[in-house]
C-alpha positions as CSV (number, residue, x, y, z in Angstrom):
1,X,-116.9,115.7,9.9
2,X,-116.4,113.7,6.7
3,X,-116.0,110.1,7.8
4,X,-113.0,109.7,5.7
5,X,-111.4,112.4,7.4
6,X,-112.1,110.6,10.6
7,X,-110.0,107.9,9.8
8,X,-107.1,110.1,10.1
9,X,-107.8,110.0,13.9
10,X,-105.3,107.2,13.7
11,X,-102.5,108.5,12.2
12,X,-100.5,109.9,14.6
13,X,-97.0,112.1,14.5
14,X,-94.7,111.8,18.0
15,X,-91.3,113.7,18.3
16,X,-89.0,110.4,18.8
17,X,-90.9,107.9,17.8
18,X,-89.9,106.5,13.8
19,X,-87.9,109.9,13.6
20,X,-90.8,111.7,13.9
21,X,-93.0,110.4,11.1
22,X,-96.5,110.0,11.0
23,X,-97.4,106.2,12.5
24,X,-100.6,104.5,13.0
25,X,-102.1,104.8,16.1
26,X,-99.3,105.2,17.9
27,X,-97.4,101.9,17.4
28,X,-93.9,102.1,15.2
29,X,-95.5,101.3,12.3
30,X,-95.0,104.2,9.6
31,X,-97.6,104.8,7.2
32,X,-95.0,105.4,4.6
33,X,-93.9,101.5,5.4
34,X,-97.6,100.1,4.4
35,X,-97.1,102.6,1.4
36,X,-94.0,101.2,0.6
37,X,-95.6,97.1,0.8
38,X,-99.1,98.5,-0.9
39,X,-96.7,99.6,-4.1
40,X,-94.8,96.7,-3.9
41,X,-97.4,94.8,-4.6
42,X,-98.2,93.4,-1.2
43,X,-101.9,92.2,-0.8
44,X,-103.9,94.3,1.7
45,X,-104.6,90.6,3.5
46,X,-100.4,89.6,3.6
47,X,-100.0,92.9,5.6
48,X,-103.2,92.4,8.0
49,X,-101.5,89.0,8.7
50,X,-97.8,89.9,9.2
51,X,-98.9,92.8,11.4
52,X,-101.9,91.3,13.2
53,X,-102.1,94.7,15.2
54,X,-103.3,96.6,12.5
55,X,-107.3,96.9,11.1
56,X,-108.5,97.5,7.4
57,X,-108.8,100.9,8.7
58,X,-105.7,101.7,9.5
59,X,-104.4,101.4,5.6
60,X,-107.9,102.3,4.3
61,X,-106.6,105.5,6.6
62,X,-102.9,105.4,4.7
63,X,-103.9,106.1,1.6
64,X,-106.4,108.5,2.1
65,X,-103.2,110.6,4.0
66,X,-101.4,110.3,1.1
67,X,-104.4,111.6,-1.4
68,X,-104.9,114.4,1.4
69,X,-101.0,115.6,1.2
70,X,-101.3,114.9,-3.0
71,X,-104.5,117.1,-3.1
72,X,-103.4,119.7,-1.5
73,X,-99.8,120.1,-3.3
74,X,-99.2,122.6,-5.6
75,X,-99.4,120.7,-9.0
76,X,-96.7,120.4,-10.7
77,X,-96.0,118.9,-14.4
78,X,-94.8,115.5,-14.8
79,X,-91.8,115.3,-16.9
């Protein structure tokens, strides 16, 4: 397997939990959340310290989720 594929291992999806979006590893942390702080500007570090549960990994494994879903959309002009 392509090891950047592997870090999708800890995304995970649970019916009920955050309304059924995709978390990391389980815990009610939404990867559209770290998203969210990564474009506004929030250092990779600031996160890792205000949520000490989470590894370099985990957003490393983020963004590669989001290329994965943008790859794989039909394209689409910008306008």
């Amino acid at each position: 397997m392509n090891p950047r594929a592997d870090l999708l291992t800890c995304i995970t999806q649970t019916p009920g939990q955050c309304g059924g979006h995709p978390c990391i590893r389980g815990m009610r942390i939404r990867v559209s959340d770290i998203l969210e702080m990564l474009a506004e500007n929030v250092s990779v570090s600031e996160i890792l310290e205000d949520f000490p549960d989470l590894e370099l990994e985990d957003i490393q494994a983020c963004l590669y989720l989001l290329g994965s879903i943008e790859h794989n959309k039909p394209s689409c002009p910008l306008s």
